[in-house]
Structure formats: structure tokens, C-alpha cells
N, CA, C and O atoms as CSV, one atom per row, in Angstrom:
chain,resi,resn,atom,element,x,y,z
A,1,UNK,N,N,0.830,-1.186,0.000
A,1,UNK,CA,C,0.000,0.000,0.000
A,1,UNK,C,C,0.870,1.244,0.000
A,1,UNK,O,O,1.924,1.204,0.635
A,2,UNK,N,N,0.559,2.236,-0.591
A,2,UNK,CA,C,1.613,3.543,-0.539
A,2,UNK,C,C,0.786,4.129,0.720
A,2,UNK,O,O,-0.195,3.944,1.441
A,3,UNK,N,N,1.755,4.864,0.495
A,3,UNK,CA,C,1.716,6.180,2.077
A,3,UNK,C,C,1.683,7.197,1.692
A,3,UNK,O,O,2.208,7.529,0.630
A,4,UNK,N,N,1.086,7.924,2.417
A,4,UNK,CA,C,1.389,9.478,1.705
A,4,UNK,C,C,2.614,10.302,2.159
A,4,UNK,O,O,2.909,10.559,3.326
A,5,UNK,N,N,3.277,10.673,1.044
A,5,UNK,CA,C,4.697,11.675,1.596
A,5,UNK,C,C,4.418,12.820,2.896
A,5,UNK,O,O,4.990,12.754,3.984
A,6,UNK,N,N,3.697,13.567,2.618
A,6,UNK,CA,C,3.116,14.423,3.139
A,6,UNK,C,C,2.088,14.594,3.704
A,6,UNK,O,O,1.156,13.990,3.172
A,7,UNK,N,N,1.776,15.292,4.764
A,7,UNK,CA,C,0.564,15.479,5.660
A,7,UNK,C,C,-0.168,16.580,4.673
A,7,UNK,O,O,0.493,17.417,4.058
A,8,UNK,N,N,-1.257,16.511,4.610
A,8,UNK,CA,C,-2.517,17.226,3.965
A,8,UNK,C,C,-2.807,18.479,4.603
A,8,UNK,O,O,-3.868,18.275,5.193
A,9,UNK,N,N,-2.398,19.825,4.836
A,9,UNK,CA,C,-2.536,20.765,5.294
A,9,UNK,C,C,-4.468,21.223,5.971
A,9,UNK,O,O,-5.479,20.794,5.415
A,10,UNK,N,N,-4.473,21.799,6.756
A,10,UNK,CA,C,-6.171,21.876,6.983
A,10,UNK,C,C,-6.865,23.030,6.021
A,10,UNK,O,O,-8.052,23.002,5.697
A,11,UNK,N,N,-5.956,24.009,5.634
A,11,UNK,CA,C,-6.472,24.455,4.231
A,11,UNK,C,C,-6.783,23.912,2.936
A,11,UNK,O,O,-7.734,24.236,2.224
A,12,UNK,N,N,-5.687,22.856,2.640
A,12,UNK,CA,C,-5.799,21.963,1.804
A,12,UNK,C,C,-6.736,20.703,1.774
A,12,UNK,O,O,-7.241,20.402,0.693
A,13,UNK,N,N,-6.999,19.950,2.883
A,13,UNK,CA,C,-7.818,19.549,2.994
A,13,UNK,C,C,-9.546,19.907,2.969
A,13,UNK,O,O,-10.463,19.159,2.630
A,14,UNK,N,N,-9.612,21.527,3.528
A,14,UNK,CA,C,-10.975,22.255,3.182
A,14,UNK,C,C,-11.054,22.266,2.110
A,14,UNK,O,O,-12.126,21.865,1.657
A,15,UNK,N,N,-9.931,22.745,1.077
A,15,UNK,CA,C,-10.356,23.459,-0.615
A,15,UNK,C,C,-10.664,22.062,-1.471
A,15,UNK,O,O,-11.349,22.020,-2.493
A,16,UNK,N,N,-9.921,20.780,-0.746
A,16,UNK,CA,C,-10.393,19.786,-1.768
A,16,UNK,C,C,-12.119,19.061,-1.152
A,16,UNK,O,O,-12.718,18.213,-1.814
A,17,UNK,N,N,-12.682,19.649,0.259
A,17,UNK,CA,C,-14.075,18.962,0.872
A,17,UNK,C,C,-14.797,20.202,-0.200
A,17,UNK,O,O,-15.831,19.804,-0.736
A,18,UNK,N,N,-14.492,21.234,-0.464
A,18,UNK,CA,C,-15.487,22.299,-0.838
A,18,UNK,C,C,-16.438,22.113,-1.591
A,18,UNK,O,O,-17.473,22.771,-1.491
A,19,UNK,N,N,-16.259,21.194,-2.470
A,19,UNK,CA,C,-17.050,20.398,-3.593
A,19,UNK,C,C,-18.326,18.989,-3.052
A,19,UNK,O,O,-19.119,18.275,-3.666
A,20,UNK,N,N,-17.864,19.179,-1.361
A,20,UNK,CA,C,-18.607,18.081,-1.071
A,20,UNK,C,C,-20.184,18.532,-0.716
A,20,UNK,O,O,-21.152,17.793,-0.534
A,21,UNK,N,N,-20.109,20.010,-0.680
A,21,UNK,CA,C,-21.295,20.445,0.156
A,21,UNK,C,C,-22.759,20.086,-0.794
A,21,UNK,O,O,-22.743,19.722,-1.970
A,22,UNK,N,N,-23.972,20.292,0.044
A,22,UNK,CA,C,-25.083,20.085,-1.125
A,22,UNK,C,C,-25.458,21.019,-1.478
A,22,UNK,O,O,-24.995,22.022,-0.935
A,23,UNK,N,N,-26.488,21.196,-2.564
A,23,UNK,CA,C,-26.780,22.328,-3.217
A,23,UNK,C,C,-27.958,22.077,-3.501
A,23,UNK,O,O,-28.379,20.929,-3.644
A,24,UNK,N,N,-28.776,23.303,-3.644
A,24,UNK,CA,C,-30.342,23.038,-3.424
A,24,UNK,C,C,-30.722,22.766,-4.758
A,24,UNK,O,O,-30.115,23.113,-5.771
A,25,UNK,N,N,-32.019,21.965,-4.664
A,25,UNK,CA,C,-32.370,21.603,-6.174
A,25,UNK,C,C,-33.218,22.388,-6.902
A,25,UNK,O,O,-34.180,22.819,-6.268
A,26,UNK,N,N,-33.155,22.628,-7.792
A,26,UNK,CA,C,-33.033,23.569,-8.937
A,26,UNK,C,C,-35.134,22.728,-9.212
A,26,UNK,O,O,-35.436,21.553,-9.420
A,27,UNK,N,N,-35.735,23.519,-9.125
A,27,UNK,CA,C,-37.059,23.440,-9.308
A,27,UNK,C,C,-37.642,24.288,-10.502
A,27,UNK,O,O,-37.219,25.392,-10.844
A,28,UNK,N,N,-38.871,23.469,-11.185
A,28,UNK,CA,C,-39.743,24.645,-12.322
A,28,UNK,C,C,-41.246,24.405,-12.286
A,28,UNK,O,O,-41.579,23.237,-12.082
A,29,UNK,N,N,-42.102,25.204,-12.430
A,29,UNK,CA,C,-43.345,24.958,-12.025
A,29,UNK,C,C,-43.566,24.128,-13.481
A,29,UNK,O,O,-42.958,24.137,-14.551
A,30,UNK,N,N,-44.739,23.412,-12.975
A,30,UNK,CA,C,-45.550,22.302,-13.807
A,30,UNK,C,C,-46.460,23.631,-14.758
A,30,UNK,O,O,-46.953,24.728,-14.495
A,31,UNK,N,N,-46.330,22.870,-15.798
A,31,UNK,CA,C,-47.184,23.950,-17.019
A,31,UNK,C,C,-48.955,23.450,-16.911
A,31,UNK,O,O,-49.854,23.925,-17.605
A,32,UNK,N,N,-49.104,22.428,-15.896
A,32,UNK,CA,C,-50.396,22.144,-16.182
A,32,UNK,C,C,-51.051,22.352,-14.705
A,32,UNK,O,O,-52.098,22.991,-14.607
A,33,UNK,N,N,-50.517,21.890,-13.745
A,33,UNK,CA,C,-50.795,22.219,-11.750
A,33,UNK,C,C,-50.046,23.128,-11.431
A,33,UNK,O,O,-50.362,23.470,-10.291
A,34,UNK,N,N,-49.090,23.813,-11.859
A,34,UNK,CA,C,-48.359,24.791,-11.552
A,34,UNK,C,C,-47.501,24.413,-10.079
A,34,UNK,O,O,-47.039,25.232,-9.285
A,35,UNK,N,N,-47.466,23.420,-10.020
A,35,UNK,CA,C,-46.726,23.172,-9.080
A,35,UNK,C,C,-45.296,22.770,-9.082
A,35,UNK,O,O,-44.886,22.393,-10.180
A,36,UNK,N,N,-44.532,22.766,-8.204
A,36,UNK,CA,C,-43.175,22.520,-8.527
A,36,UNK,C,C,-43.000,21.333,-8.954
A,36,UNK,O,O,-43.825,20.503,-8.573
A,37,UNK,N,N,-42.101,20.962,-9.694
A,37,UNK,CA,C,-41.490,19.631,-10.055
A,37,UNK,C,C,-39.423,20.365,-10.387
A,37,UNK,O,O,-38.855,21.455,-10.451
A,38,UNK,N,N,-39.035,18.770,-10.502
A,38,UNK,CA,C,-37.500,18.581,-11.180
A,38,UNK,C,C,-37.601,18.924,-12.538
A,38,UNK,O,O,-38.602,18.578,-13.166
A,39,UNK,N,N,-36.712,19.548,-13.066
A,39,UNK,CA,C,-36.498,19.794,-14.470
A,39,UNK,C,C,-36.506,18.678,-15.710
A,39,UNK,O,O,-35.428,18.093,-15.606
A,40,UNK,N,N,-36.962,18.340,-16.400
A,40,UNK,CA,C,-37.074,17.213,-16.647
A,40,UNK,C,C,-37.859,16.264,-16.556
A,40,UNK,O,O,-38.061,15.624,-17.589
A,41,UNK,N,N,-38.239,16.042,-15.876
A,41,UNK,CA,C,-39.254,15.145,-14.897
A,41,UNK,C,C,-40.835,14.641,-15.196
A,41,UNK,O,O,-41.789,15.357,-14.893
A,42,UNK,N,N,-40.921,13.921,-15.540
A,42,UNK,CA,C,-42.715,13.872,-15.084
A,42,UNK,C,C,-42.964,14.590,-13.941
A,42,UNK,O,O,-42.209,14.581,-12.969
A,43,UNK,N,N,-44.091,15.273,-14.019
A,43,UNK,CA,C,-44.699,15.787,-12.964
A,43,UNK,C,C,-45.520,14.752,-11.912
A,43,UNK,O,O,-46.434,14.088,-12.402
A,44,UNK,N,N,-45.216,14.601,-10.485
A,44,UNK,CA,C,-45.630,13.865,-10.001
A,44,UNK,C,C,-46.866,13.745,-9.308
A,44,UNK,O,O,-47.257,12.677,-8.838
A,45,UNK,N,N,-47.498,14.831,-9.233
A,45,UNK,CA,C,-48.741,14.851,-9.198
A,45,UNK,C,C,-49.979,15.144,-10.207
A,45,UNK,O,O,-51.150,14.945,-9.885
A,46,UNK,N,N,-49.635,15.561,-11.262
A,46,UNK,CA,C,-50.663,15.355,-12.505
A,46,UNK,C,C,-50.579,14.756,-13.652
A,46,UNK,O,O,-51.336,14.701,-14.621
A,47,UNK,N,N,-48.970,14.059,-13.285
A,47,UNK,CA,C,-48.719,13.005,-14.690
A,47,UNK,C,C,-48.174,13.763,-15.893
A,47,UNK,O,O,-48.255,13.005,-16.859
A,48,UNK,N,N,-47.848,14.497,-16.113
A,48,UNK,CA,C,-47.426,15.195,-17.280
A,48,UNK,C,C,-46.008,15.540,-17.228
A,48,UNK,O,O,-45.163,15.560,-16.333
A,49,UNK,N,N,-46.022,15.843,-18.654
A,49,UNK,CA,C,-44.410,16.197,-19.173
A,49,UNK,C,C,-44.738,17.048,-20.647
A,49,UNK,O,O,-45.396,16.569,-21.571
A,50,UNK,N,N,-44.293,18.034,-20.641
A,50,UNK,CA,C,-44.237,19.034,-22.021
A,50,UNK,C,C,-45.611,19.383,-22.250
A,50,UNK,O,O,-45.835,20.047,-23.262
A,51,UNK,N,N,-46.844,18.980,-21.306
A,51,UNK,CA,C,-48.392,19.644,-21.471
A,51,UNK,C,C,-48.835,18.301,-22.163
A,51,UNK,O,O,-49.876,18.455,-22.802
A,52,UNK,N,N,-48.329,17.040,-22.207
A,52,UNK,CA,C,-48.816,15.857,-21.790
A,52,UNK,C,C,-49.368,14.835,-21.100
A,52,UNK,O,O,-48.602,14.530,-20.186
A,53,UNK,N,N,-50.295,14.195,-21.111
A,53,UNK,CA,C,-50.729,13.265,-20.076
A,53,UNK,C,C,-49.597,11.762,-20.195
A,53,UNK,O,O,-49.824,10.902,-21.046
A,54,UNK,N,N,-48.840,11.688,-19.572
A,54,UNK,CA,C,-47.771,10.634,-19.718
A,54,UNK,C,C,-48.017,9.355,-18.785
A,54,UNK,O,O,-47.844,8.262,-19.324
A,55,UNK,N,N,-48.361,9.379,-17.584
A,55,UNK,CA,C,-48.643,8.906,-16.894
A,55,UNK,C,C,-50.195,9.085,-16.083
A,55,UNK,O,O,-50.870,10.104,-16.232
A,56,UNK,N,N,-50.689,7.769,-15.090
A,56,UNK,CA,C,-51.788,8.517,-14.777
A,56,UNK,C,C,-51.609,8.790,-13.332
A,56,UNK,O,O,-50.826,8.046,-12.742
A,57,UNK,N,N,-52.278,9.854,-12.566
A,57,UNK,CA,C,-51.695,10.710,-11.773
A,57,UNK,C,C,-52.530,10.530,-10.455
A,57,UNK,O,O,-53.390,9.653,-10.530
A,58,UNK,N,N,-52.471,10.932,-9.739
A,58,UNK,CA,C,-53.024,10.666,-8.277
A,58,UNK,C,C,-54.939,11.583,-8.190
A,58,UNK,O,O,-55.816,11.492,-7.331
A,59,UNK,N,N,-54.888,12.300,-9.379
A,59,UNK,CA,C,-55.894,12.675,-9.243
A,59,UNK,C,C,-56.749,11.796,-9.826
A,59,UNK,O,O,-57.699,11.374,-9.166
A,60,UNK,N,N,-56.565,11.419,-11.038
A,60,UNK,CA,C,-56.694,10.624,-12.153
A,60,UNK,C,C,-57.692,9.076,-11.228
A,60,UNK,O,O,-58.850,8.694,-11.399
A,61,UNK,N,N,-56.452,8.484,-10.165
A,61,UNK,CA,C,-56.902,7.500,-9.759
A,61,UNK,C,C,-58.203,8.029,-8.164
A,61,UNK,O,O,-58.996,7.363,-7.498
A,62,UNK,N,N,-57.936,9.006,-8.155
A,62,UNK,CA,C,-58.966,9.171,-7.043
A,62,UNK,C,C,-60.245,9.143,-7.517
A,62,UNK,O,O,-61.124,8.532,-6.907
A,63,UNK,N,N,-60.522,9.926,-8.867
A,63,UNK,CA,C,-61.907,10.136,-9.768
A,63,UNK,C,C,-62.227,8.864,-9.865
A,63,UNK,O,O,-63.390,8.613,-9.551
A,64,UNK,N,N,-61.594,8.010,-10.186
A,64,UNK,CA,C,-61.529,6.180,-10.507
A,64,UNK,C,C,-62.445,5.650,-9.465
A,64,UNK,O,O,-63.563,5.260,-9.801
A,65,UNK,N,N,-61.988,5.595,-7.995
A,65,UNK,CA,C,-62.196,5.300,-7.081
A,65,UNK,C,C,-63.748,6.282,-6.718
A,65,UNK,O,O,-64.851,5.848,-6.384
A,66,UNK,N,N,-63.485,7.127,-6.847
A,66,UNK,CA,C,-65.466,8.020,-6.720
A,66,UNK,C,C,-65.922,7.218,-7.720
A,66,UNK,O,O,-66.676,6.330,-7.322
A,67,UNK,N,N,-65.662,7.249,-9.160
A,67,UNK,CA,C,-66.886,6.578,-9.985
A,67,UNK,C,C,-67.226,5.083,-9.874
A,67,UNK,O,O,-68.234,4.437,-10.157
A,68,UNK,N,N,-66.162,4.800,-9.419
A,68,UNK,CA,C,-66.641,3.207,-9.240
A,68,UNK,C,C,-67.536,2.458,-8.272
A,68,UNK,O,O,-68.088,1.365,-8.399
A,69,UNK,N,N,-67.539,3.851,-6.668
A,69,UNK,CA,C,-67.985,3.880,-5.554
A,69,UNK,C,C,-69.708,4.353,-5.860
A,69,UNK,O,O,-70.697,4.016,-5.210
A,70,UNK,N,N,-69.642,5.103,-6.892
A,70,UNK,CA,C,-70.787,5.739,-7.271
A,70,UNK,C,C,-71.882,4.820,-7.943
A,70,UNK,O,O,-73.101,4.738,-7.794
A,71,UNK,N,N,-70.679,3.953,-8.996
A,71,UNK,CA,C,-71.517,3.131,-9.942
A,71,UNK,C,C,-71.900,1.838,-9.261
A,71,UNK,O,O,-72.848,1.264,-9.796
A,72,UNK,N,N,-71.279,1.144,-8.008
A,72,UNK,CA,C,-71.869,0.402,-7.041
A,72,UNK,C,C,-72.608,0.775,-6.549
A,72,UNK,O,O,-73.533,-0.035,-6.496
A,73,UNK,N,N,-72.879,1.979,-5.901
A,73,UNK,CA,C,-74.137,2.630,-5.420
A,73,UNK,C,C,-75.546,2.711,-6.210
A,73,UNK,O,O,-76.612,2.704,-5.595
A,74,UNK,N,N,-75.462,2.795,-7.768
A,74,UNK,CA,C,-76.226,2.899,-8.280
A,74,UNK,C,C,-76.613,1.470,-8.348
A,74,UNK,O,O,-77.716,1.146,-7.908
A,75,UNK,N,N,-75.811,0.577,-8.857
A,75,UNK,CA,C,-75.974,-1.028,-9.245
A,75,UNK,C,C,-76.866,-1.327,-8.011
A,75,UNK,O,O,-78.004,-1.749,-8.212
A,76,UNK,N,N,-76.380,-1.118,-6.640
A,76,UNK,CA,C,-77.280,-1.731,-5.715
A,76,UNK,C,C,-78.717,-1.131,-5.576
A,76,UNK,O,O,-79.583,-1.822,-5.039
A,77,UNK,N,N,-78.975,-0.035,-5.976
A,77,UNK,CA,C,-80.402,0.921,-5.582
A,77,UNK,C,C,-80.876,0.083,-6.817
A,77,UNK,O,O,-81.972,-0.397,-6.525
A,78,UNK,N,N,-80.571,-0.212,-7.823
A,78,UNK,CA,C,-81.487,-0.497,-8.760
A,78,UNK,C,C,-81.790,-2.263,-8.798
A,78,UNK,O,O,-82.635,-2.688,-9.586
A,79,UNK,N,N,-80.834,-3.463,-7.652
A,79,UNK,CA,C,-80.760,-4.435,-7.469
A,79,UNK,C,C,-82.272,-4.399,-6.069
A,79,UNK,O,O,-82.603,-5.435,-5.491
């Protein structure tokens, strides 16, 4: 295993951590919920990308869940 010649100074050691820090993420509103998302990204709450429906979205499946709740409701009043 090598060794190191030299001890790593505590300046030197800061200027090479400086690069370690985090950095906040870079956000853009959704063109369709206006809500934030990643650049790039599907939007994760309305499914979209570029003013597309790409995926289906949390709203998407809640309406699902009312109409289906609805259309059992009806099936039984008329059973």
C-alpha cells in the first residue's frame, strides 16, 4: 500500500471537501398544476411532461375510485 509523503494541510484539505457540500435543487413549475417539479421530470402529481398526459396521476386515480364507488351505489339501488 503507498503512504502518503506528506501530511494534507487543513487548508488543503478544506479546498479539496469544498465540492462536497449540497446544493439546493433547482425546481420549475408544472405547465399544467403549476406546481413545482425537477427539471425534466414527469410531474408527479398530474402526470405530465411538455403539457402531456404521460402517466396517470393521483388525481386521475382518485376520480376512478369516486366513480366506481358511485356506480356500485347505483348497481345496488337499482338491485
Amino acid at each position: 500500500m503507498s503512504v502518503p509523503k506528506k501530511k494534507r494541510t487543513r487548508g488543503s484539505k478544506k479546498r479539496r471537501a469544498s465540492h462536497f457540500a449540497l446544493k439546493k435543487t433547482k425546481t420549475v413549475l408544472c405547465s399544467k398544476c403549476k406546481r413545482a417539479k425537477l427539471p425534466h421530470q414527469v410531474c408527479t402529481f398530474c402526470g405530465s411532461y411538455k403539457g402531456k398526459d404521460v402517466i396517470k396521476s393521483k388525481l386521475d386515480k382518485k376520480e376512478e375510485k369516486k366513480l366506481s364507488k358511485k356506480n356500485l351505489k347505483s348497481k345496488e339501488k337499482q338491485a
